[in-house]
Chimera marker file (.cmm) of the C-alpha trace (Angstrom):
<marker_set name="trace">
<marker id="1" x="0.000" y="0.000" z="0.000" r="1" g="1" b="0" radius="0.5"/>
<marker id="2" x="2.758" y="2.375" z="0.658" r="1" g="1" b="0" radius="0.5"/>
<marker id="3" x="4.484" y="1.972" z="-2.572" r="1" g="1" b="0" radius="0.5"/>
<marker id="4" x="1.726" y="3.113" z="-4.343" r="1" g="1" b="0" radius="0.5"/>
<marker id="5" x="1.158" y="6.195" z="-1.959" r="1" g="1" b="0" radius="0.5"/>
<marker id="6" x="4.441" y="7.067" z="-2.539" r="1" g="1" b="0" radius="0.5"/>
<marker id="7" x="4.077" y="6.330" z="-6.795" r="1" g="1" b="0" radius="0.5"/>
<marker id="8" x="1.287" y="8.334" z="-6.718" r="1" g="1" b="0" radius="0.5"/>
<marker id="9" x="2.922" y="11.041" z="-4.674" r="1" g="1" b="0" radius="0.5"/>
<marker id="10" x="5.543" y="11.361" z="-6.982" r="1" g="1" b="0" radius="0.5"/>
<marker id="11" x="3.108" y="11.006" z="-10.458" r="1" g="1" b="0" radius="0.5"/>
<marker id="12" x="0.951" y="14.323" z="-8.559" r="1" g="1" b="0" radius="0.5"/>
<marker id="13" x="4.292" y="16.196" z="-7.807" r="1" g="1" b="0" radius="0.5"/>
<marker id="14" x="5.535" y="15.674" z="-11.570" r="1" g="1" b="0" radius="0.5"/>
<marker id="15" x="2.219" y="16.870" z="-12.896" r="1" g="1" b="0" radius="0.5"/>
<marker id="16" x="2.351" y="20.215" z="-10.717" r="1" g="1" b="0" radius="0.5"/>
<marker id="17" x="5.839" y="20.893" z="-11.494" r="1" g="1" b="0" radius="0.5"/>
<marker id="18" x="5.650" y="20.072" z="-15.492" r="1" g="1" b="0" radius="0.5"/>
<marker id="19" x="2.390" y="22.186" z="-15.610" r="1" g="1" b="0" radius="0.5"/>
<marker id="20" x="4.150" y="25.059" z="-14.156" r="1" g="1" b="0" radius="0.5"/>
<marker id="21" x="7.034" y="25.153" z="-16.084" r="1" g="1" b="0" radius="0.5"/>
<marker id="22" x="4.710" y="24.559" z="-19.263" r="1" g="1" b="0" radius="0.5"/>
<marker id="23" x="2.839" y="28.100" z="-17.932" r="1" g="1" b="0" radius="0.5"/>
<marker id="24" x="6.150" y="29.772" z="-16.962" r="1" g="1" b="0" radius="0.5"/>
<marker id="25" x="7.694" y="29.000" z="-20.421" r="1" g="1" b="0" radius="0.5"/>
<marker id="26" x="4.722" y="29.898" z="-22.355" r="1" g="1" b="0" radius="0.5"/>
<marker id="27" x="3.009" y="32.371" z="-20.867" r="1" g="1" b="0" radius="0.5"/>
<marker id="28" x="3.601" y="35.988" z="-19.005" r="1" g="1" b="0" radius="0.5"/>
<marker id="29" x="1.819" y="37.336" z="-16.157" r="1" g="1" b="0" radius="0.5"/>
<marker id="30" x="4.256" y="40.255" z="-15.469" r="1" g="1" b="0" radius="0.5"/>
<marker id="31" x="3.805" y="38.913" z="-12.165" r="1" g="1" b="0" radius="0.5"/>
<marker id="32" x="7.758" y="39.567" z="-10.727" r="1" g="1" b="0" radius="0.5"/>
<marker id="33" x="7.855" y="42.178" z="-12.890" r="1" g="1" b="0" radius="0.5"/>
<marker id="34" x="6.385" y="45.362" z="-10.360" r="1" g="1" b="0" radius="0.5"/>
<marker id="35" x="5.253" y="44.509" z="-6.832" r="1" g="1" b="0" radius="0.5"/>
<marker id="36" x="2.444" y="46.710" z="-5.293" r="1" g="1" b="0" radius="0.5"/>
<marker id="37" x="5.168" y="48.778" z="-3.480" r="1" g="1" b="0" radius="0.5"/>
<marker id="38" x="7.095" y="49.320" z="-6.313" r="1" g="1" b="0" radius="0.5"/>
<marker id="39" x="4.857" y="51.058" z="-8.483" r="1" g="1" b="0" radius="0.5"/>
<marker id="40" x="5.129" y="54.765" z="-7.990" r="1" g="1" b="0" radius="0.5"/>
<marker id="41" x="2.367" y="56.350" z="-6.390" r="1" g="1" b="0" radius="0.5"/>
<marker id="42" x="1.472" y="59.772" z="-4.573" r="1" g="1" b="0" radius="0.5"/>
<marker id="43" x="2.469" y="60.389" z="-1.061" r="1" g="1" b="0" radius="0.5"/>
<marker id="44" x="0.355" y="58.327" z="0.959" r="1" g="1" b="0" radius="0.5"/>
<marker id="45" x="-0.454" y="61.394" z="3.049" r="1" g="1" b="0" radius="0.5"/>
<marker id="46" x="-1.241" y="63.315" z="-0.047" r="1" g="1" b="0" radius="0.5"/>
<marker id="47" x="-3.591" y="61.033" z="-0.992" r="1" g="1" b="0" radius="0.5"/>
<marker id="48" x="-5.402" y="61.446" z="2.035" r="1" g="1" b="0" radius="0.5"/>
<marker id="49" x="-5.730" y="65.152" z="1.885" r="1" g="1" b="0" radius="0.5"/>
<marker id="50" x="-6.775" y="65.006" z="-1.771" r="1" g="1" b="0" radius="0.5"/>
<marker id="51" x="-9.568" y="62.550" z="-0.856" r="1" g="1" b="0" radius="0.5"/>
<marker id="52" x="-10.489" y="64.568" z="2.652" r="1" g="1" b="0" radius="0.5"/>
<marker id="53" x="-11.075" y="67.913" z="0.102" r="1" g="1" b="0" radius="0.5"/>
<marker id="54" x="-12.506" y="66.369" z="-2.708" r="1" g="1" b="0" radius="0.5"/>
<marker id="55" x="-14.947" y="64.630" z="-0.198" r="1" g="1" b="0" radius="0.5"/>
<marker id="56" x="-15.853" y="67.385" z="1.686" r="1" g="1" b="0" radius="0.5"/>
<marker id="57" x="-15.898" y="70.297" z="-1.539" r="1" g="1" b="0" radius="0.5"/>
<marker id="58" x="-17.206" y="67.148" z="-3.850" r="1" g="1" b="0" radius="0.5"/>
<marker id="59" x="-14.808" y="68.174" z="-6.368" r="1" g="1" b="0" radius="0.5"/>
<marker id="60" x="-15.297" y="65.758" z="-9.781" r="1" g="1" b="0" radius="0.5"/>
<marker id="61" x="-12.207" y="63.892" z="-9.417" r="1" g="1" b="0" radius="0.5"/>
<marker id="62" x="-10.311" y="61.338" z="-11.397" r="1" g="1" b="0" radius="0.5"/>
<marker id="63" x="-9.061" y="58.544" z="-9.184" r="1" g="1" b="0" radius="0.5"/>
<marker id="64" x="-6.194" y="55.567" z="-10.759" r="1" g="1" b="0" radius="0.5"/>
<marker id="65" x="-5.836" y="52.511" z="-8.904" r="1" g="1" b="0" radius="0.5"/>
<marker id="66" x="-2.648" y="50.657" z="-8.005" r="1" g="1" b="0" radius="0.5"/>
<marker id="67" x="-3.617" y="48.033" z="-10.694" r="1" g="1" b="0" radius="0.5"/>
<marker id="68" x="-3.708" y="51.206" z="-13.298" r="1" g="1" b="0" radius="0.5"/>
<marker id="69" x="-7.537" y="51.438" z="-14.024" r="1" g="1" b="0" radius="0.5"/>
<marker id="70" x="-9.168" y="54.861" z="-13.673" r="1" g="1" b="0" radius="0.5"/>
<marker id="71" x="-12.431" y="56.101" z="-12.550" r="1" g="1" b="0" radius="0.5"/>
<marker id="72" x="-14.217" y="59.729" z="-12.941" r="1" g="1" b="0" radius="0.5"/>
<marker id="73" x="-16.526" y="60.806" z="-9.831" r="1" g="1" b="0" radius="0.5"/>
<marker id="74" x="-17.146" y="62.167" z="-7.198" r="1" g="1" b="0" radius="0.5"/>
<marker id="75" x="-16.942" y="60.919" z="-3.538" r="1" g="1" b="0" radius="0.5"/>
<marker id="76" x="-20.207" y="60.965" z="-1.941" r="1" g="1" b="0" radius="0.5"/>
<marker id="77" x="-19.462" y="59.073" z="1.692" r="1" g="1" b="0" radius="0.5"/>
<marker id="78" x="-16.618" y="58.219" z="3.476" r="1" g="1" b="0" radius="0.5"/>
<marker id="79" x="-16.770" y="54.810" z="5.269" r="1" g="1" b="0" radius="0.5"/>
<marker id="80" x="-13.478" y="55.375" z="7.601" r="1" g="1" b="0" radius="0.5"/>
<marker id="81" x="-10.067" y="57.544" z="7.027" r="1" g="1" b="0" radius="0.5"/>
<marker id="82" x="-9.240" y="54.918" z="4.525" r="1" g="1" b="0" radius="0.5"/>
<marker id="83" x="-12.559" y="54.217" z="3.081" r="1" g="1" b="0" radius="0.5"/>
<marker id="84" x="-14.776" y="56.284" z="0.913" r="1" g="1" b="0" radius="0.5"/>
<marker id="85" x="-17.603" y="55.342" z="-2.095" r="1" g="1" b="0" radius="0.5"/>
<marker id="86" x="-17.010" y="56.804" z="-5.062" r="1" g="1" b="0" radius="0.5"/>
<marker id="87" x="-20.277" y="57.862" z="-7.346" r="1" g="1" b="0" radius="0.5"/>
<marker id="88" x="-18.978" y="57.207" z="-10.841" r="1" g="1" b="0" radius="0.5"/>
<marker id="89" x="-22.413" y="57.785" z="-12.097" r="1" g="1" b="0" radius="0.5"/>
<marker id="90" x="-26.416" y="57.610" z="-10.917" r="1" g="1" b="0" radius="0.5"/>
<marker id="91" x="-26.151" y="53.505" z="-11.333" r="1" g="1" b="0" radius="0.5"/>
<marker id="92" x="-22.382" y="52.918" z="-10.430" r="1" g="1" b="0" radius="0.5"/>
<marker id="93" x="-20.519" y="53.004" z="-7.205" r="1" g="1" b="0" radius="0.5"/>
<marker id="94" x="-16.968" y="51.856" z="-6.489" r="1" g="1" b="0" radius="0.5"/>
<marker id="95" x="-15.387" y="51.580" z="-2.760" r="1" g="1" b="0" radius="0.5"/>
<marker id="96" x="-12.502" y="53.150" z="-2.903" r="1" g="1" b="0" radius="0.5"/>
<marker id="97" x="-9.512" y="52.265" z="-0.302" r="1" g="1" b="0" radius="0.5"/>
<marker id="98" x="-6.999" y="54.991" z="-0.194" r="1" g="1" b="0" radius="0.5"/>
<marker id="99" x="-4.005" y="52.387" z="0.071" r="1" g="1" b="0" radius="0.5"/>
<marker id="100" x="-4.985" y="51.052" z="-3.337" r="1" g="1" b="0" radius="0.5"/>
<marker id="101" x="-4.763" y="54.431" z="-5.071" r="1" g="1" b="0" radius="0.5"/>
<marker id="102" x="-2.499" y="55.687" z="-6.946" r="1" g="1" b="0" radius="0.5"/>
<marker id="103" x="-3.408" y="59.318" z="-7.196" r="1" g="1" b="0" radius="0.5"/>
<marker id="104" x="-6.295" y="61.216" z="-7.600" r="1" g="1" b="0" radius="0.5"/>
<marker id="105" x="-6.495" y="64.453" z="-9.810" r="1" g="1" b="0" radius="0.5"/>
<marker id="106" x="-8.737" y="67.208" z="-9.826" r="1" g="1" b="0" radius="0.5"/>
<marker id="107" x="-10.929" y="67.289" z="-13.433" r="1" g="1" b="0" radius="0.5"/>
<link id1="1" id2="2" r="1" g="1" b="0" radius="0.2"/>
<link id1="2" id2="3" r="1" g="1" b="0" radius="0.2"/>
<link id1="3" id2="4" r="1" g="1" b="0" radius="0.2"/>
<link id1="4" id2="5" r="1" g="1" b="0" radius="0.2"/>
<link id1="5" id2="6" r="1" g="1" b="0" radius="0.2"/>
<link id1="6" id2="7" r="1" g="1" b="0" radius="0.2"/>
<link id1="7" id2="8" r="1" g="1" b="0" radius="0.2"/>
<link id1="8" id2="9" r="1" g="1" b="0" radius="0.2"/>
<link id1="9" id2="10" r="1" g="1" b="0" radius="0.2"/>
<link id1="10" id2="11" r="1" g="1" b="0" radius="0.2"/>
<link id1="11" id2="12" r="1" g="1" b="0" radius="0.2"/>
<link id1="12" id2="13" r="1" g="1" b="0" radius="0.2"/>
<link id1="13" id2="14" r="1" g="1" b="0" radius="0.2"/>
<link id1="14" id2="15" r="1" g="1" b="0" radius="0.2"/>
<link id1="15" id2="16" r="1" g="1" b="0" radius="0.2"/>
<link id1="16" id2="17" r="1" g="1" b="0" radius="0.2"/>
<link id1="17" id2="18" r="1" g="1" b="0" radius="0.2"/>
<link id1="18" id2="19" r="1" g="1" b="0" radius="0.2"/>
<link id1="19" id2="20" r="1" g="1" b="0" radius="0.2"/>
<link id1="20" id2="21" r="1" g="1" b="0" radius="0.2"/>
<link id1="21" id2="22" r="1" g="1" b="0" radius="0.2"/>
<link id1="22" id2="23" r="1" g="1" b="0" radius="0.2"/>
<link id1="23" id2="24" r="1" g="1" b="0" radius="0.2"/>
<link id1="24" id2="25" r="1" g="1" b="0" radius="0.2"/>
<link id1="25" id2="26" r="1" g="1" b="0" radius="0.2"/>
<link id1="26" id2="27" r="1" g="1" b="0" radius="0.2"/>
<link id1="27" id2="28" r="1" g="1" b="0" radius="0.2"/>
<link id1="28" id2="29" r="1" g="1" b="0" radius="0.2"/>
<link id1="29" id2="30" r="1" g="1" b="0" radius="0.2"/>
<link id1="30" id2="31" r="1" g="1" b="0" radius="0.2"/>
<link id1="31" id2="32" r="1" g="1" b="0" radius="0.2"/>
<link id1="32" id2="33" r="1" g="1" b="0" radius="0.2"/>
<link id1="33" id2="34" r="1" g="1" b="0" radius="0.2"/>
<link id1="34" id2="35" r="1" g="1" b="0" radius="0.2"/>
<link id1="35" id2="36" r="1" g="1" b="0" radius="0.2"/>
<link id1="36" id2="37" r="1" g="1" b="0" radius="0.2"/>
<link id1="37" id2="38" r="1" g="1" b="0" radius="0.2"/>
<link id1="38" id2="39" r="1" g="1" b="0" radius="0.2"/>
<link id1="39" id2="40" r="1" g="1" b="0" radius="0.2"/>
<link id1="40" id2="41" r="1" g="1" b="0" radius="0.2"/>
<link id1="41" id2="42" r="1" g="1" b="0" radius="0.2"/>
<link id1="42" id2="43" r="1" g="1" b="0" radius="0.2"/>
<link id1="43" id2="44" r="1" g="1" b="0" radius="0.2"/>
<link id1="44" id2="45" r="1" g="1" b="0" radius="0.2"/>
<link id1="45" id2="46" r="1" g="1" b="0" radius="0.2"/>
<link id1="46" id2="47" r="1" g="1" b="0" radius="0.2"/>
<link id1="47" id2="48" r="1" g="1" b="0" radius="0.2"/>
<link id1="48" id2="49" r="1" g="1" b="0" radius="0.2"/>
<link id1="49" id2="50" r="1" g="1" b="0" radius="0.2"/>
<link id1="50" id2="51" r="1" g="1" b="0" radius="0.2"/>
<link id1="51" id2="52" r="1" g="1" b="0" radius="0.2"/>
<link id1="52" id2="53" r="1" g="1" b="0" radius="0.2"/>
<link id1="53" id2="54" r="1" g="1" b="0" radius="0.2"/>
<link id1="54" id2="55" r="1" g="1" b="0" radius="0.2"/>
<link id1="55" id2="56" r="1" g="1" b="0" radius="0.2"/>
<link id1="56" id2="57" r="1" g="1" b="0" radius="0.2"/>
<link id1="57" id2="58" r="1" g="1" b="0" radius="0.2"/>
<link id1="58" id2="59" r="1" g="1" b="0" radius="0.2"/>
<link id1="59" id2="60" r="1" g="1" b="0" radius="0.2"/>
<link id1="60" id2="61" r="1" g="1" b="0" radius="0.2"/>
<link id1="61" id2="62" r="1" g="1" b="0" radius="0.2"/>
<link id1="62" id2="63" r="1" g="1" b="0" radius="0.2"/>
<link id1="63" id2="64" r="1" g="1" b="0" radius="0.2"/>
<link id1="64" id2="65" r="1" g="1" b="0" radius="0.2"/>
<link id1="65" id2="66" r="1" g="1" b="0" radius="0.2"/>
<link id1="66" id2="67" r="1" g="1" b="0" radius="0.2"/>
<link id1="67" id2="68" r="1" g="1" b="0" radius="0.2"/>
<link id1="68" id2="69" r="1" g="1" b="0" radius="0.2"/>
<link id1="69" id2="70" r="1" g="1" b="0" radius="0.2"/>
<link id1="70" id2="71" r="1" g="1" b="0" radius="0.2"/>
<link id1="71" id2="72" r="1" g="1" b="0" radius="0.2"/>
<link id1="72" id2="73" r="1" g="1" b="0" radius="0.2"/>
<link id1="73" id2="74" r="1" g="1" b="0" radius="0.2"/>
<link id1="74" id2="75" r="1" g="1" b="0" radius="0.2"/>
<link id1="75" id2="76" r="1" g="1" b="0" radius="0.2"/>
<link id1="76" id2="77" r="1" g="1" b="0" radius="0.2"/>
<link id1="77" id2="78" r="1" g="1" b="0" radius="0.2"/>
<link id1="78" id2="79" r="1" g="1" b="0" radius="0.2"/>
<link id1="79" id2="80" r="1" g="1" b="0" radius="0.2"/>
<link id1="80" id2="81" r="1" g="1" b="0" radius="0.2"/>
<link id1="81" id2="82" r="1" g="1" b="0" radius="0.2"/>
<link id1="82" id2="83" r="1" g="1" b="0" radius="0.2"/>
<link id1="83" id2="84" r="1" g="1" b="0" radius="0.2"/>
<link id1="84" id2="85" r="1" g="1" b="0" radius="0.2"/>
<link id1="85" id2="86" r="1" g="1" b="0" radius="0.2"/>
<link id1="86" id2="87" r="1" g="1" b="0" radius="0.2"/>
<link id1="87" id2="88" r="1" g="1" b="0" radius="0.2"/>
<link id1="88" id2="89" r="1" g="1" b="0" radius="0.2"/>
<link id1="89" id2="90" r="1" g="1" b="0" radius="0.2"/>
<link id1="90" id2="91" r="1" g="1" b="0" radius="0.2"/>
<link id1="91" id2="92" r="1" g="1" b="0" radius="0.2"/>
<link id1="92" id2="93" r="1" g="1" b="0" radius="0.2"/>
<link id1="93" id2="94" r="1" g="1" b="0" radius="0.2"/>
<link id1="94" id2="95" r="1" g="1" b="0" radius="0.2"/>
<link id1="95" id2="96" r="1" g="1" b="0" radius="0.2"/>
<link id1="96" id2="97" r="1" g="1" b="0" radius="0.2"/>
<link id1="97" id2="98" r="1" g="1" b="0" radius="0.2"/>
<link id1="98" id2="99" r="1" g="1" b="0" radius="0.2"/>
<link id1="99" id2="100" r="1" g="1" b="0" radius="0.2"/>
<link id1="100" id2="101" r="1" g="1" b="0" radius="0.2"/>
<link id1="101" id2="102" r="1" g="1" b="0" radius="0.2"/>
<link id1="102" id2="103" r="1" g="1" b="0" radius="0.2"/>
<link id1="103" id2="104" r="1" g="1" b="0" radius="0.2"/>
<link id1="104" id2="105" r="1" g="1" b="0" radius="0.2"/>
<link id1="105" id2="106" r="1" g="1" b="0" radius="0.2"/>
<link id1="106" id2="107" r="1" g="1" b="0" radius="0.2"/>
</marker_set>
């Protein structure tokens, strides 16, 4: 019984390791190419004086993630210091977490 635990062990490891090899070879994820902390990014206190005024003045704002996708609106309530919902139009809302930003501009 052991011996084919141990065969089958080895036949699940082989499959794993070929199948990543197969996706590291052939495909590319960018994934060790920029870590979260290395993509450049406002001031973290920056960003939370941009979102404070443009919450409070409801300024039409542009906001770009970490992960590079944008968003126009305004912010219309803010959850907690880091928190806030973002009113992209009358049907679409987006939480918006101030440590995933990237910066914010005024439009």
């Amino acid at each position: 019984m052991e011996l084919k635990q141990n065969q089958s062990n080895t036949f699940t490891k082989n499959i794993i390791n070929n199948t990543a090899k197969f996706i590291d070879r052939n495909f590319d994820f960018n994934m060790d190419s920029k870590s979260v902390s290395q993509i450049k990014q406002m001031p973290i206190r920056q960003l939370f004086i941009f979102a404070k005024q443009s919450f409070q003045k409801q300024y039409y704002i542009n906001v770009t993630m970490v992960n590079e996708t944008s968003m126009q609106g305004k912010l219309i309530k803010r959850i907690n210091p880091n928190k806030y919902i973002l009113e992209v139009n009358k049907n679409l809302f987006q939480i918006v977490d101030i440590n995933n930003l990237k910066s914010i501009k005024l439009i």
